[in-house]
C-alpha positions as CSV (number, residue, x, y, z in Angstrom):
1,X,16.1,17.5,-14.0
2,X,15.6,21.2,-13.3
3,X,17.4,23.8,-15.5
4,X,17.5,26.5,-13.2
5,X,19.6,23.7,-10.6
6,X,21.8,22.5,-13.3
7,X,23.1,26.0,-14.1
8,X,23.7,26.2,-10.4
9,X,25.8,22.6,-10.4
10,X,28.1,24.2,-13.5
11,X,28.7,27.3,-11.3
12,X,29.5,24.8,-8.8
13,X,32.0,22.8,-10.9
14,X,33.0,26.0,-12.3
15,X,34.2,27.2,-9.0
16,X,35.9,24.2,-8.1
17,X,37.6,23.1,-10.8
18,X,37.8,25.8,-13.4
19,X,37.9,25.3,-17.1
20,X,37.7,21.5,-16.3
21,X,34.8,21.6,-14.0
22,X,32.7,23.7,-16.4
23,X,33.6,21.4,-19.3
24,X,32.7,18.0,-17.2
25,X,30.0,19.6,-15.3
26,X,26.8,18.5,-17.0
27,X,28.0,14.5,-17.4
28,X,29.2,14.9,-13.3
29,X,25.5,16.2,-12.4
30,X,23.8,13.6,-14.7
31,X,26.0,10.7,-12.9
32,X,25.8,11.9,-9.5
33,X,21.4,12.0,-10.2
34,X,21.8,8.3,-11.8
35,X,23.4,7.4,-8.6
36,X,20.8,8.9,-6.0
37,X,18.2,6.9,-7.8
38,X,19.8,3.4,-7.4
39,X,21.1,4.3,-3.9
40,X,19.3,5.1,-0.6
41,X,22.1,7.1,0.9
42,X,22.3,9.4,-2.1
43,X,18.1,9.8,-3.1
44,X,18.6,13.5,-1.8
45,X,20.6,14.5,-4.7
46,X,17.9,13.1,-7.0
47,X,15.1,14.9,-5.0
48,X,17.3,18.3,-5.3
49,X,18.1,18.1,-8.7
50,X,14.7,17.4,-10.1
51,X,12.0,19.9,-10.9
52,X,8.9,17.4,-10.2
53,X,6.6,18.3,-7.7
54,X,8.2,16.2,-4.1
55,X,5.1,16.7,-1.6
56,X,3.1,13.9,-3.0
57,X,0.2,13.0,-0.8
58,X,0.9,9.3,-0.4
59,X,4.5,10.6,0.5
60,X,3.1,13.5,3.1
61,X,1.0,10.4,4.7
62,X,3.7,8.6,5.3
63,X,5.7,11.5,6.9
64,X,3.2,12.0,9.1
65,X,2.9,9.2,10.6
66,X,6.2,8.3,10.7
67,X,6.6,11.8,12.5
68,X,3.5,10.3,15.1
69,X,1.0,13.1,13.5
70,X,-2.1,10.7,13.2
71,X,-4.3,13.7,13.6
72,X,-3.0,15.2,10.4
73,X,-2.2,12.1,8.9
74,X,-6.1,11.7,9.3
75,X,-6.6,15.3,7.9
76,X,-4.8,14.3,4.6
77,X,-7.0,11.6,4.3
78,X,-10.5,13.7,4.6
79,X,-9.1,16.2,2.1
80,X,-8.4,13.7,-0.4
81,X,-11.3,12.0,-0.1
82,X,-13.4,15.4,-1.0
83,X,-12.6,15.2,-4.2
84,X,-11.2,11.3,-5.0
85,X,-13.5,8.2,-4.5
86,X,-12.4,6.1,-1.6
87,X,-10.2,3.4,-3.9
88,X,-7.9,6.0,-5.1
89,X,-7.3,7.2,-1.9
90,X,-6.0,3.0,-1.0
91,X,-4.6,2.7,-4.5
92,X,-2.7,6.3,-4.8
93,X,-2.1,6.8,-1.2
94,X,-2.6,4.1,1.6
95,X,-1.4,1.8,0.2
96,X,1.9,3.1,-1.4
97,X,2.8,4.3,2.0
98,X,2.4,0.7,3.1
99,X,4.8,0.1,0.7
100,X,7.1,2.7,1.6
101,X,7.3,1.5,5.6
102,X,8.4,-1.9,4.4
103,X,11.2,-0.9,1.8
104,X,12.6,1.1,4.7
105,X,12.2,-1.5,7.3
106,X,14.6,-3.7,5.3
107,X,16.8,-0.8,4.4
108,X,17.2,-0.4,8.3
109,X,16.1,2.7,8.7
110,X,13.0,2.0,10.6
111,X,12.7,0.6,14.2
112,X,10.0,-2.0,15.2
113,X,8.2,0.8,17.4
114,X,8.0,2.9,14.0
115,X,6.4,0.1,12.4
116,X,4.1,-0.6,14.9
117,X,2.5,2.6,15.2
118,X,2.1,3.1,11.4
119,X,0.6,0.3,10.9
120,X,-1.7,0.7,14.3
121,X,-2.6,4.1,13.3
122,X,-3.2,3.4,9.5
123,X,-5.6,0.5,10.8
124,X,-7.5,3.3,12.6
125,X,-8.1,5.9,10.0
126,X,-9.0,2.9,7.5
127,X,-11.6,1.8,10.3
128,X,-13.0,4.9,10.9
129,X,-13.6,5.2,7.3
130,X,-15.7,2.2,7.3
131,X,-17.9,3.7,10.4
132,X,-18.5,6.7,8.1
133,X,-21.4,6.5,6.3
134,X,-20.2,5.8,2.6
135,X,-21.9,6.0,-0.4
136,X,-24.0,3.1,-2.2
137,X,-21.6,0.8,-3.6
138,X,-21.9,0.7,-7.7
139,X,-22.6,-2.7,-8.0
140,X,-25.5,-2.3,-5.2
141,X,-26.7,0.3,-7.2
142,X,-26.6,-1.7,-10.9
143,X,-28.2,-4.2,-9.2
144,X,-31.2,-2.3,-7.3
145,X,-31.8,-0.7,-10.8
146,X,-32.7,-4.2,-12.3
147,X,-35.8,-4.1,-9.8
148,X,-37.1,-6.2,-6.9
149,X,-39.0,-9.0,-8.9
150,X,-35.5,-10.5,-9.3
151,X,-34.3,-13.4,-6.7
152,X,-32.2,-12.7,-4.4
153,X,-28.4,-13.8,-4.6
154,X,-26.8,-15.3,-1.7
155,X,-23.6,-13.5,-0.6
156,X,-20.3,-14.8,-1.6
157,X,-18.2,-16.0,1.4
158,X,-14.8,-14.6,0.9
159,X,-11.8,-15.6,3.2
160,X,-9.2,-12.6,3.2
161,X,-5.4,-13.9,4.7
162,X,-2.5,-12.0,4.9
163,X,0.4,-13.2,3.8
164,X,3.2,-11.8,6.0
165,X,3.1,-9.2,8.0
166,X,0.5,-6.4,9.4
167,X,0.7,-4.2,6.2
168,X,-0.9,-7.1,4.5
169,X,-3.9,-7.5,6.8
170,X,-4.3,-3.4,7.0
171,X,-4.7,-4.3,2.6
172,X,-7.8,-6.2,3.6
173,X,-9.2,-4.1,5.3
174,X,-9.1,-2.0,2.5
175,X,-10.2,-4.5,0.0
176,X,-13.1,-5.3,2.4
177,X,-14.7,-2.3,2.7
178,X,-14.5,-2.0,-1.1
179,X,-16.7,-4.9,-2.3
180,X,-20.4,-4.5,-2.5
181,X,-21.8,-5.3,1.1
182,X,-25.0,-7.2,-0.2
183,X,-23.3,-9.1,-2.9
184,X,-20.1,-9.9,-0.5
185,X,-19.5,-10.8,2.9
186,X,-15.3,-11.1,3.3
187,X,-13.7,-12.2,6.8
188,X,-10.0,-10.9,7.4
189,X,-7.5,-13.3,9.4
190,X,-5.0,-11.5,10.4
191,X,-1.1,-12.6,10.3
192,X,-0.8,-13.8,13.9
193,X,-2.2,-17.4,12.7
194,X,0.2,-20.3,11.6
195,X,-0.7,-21.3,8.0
196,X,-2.2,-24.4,9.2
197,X,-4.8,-23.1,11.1
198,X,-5.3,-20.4,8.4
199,X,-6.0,-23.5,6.3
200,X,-8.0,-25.6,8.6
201,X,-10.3,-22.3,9.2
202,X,-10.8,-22.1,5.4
203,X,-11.9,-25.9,5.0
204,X,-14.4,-25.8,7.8
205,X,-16.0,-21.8,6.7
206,X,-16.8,-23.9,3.5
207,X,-15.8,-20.0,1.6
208,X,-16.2,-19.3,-2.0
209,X,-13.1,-17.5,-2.2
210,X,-9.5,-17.1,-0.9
211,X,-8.0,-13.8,-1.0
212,X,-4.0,-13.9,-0.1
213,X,-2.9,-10.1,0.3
214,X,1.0,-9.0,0.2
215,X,2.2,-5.8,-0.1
216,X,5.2,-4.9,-1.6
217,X,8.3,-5.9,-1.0
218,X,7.8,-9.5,0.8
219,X,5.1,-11.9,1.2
220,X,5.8,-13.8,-2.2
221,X,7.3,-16.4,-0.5
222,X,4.7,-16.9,2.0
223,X,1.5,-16.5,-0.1
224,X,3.5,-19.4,-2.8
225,X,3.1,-21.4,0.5
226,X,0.1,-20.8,1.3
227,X,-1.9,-21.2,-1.6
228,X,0.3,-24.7,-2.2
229,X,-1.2,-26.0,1.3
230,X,-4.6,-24.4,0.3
231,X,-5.0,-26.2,-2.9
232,X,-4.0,-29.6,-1.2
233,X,-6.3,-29.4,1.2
234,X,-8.8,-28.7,-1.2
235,X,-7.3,-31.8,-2.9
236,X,-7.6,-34.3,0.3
237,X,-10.8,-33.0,1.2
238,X,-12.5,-33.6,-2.8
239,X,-10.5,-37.1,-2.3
240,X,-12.6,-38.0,0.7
């Protein structure tokens, strides 16, 4: 909590309350901050009172968009990634403001158009990423130091499914462009298919891998599904 804004609060309580308010000043602010953290309707007494830095890029992101900036929403993006490697930019900012659309989705405070084109234009900047020429991939590089005498790995087969929602599949694509392109080959199935045919396409690509993604808050219940119905079809199909 800033110094220089408490002072202010006990010339507040000062001036509203005399003697009294300058003696229960300090244990009014410090309630009132408790408060804005624990309740949504309150938060901006906890972002006035404290003296940490509030423009956050993950948080800037996600007012942009929310504001239907994509170009500078994009900007933010190509600024950060001049001097941070592409998975902080998912871990530190993409994906928090995933998480932030969701928590206010079930607060309310978010229509189904506002969703829509976050998650649209988030799927866009992620995508044009991936048509960028990137940098070799670490593991490609570790591995193309051992030298070419070496056979040749086949690529693991990875089936990426979202649990829920759009956010989750937008995570994939993330995660996908992350893994090693000669070691990995991942196909993303988005949230429009039932779990059963999300199963029956994972018994008949024969993949190495399952990958259930679900962002914060949400999804728990649905990926606990999934993976049960995964794992007996895996069971019936060993069986016969």
């Amino acid at each position: 909590m800033s110094a220089v804004r408490l002072l202010m609060m006990i010339a507040f309580w000062t001036w509203l309350w005399g003697p009294i308010g300058l003696v229960l000043a300090t244990p009014l602010t410090v309630c009132l901050v408790v408060l804005g953290k624990y309740i949504p309707q309150m938060e901006f007494i906890t972002v006035l009172m404290s003296d940490e830095a509030i423009a956050e890029r993950k948080i800037i992101f996600y007012q942009r968009l929310l504001a239907r900036d994509q170009d500078e929403a994009a900007h933010i993006v190509a600024e950060y990634l001049t001097k941070h490697p592409r998975e902080r930019l998912y871990d530190e900012v993409l994906v928090p403001a995933l998480n932030y659309v969701k928590l206010e989705r079930e607060r309310g405070s978010l229509t189904d158009v506002d969703d829509l084109f976050f998650f649209r234009a988030t799927r866009e900047i992620v995508m044009k990423l991936d048509c960028e020429q990137a940098p070799p991939h670490p593991m490609d590089e570790a591995e193309s130091a051992v030298g070419d005498n070496l056979p040749l790995l086949p690529k693991m087969r990875i089936l990426g499914c979202s649990a829920k929602d759009e956010a989750d599949e937008v995570a994939l694509l993330m995660f996908q462009q992350l893994l090693g392109p000669t070691r990995y080959e991942i196909e993303v199935i988005g949230d429009e298919k039932l779990t059963s045919e999300v199963v029956a396409e994972a018994g008949e690509k024969q993949t190495g891998l399952v990958c259930i993604a679900a962002v914060q808050p949400g999804g728990l219940t649905h990926t606990r599904y999934l993976c049960k119905r995964l794992r007996a079809s895996s069971l019936i199909s060993k069986l016969s």
